[in-house]
C-alpha positions in Angstrom: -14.7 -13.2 -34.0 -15.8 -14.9 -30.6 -13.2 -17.1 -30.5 -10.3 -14.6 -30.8 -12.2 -12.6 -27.9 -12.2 -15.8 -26.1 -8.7 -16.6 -26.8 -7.8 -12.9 -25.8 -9.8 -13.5 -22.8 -8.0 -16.6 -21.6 -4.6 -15.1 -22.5 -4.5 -12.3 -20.5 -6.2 -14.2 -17.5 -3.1 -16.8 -18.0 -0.8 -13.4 -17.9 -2.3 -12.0 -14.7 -2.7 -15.2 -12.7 0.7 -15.8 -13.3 1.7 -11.9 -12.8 0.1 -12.4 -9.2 0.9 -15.6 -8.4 5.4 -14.0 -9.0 4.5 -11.0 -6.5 2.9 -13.4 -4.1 5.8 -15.3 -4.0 8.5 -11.8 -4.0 6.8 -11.3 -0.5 6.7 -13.2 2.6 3.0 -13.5 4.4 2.0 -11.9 7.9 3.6 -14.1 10.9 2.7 -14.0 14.6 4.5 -10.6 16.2 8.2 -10.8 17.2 8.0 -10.8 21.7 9.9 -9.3 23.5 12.4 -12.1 24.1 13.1 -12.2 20.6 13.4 -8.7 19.9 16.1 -8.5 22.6 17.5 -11.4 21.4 18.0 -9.6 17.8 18.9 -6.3 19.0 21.8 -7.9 21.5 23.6 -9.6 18.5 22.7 -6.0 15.8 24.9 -4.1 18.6 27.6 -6.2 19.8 28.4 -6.1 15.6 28.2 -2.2 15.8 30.4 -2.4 19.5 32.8 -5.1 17.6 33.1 -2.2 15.1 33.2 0.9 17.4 30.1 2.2 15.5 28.1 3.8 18.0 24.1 3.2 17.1 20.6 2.8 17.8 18.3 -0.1 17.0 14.9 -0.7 16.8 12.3 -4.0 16.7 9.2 -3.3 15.6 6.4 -6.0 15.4 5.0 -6.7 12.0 1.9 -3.8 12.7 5.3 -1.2 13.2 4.4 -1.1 16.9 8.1 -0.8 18.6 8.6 -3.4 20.8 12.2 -2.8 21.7 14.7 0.1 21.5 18.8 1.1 22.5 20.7 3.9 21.5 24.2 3.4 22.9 26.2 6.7 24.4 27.7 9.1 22.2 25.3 8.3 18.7 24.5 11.3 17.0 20.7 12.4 17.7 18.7 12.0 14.5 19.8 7.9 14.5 17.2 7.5 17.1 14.4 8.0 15.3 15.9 7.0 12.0 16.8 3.5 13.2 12.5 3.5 14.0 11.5 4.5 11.1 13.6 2.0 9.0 12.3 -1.1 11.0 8.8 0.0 10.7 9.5 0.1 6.8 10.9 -3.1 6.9 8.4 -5.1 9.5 5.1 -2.9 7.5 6.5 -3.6 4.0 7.8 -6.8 4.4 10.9 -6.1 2.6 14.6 -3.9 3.4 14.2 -0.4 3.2 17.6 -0.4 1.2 15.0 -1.9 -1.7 12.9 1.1 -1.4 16.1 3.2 -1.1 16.9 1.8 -4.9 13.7 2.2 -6.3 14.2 6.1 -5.6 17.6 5.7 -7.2 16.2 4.1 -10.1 13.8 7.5 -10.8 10.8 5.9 -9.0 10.5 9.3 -6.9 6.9 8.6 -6.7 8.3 6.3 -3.8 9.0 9.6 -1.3 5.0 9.6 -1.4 4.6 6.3 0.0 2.9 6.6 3.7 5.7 5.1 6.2 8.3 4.7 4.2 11.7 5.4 4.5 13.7 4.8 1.9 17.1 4.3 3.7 19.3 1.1 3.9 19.6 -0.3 7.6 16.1 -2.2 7.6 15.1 -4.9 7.5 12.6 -7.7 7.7 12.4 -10.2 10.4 11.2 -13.4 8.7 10.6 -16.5 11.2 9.3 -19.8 9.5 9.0 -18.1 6.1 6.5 -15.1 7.4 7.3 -11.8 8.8 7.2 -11.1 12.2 8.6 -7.8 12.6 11.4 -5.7 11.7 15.0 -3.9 12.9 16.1 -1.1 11.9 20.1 0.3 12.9 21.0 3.8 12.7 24.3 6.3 13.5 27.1 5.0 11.1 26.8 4.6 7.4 23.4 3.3 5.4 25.7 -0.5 4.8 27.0 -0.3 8.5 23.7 0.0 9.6 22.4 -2.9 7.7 25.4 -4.9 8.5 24.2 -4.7 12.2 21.2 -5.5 11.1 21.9 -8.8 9.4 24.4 -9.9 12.3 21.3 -9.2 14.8 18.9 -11.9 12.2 22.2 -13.7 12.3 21.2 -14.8 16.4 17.6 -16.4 15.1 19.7 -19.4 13.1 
């Protein structure tokens, strides 16, 4: 009877070392903050995509505490994007991971997701990952959810 306890024992610590050591590698570790330089740097090559496209937006990098560090809203973008585009970096930089993944987890019947404290579970977000660790996020807002992101991938685009 020990033995199977023991065997039990060592099973399910086998199933949860392995269970943490998946997750761990899903998501990226804590980096040094994005600066300012880079920030710009990201949000210069997120907008000339959204000019290039005659999507009028604004963007937002936020360190990886959600702190902004750099904002633009170009003329003419509807209102509500300016906060919108902050919120989604901050879920993207806190989280470490695109707010469009969040976004799905609601479609999928997780509601319990709209609970989550700074979330927002809109596509347009996303992660900035330097050296393998997150440094920050950027968030696009004022066309559609995959336009914003769009801009958002061709502003990670300028850090290759």
């Amino acid at each position: 009877m020990q033995r199977l306890n023991f065997t039990r024992a060592l099973v399910a610590l086998a199933f949860v070392s392995m269970a943490t050591f998946a997750a761990a590698e899903i998501t990226p570790h804590y980096g040094t903050t994005v600066n300012l330089e880079t920030a710009k740097k990201i949000a210069a090559g997120a907008m000339a995509e959204a000019r290039k496209n005659n999507w009028n937006m604004a963007v937002a990098v936020v360190d990886n505490h959600g702190m902004l560090v750099y904002y633009e809203m170009m003329d003419d973008t509807q209102t509500a994007s300016a906060g919108i585009a902050i919120d989604k970096a901050r879920t993207a930089g806190m989280w470490r991971r695109p707010s469009k993944d969040f976004e799905q987890g609601v479609a999928d019947g997780r509601n319990a997701i709209l609970g989550l404290n700074g979330v927002t579970p809109i596509e347009g977000g996303l992660p900035i990952i330097v050296g393998g660790k997150v440094v920050g996020g950027i968030g696009l807002s004022g066309a559609a959810s995959t336009q914003d992101a769009q801009c958002a991938r061709a502003g990670l685009d300028t850090l290759k």
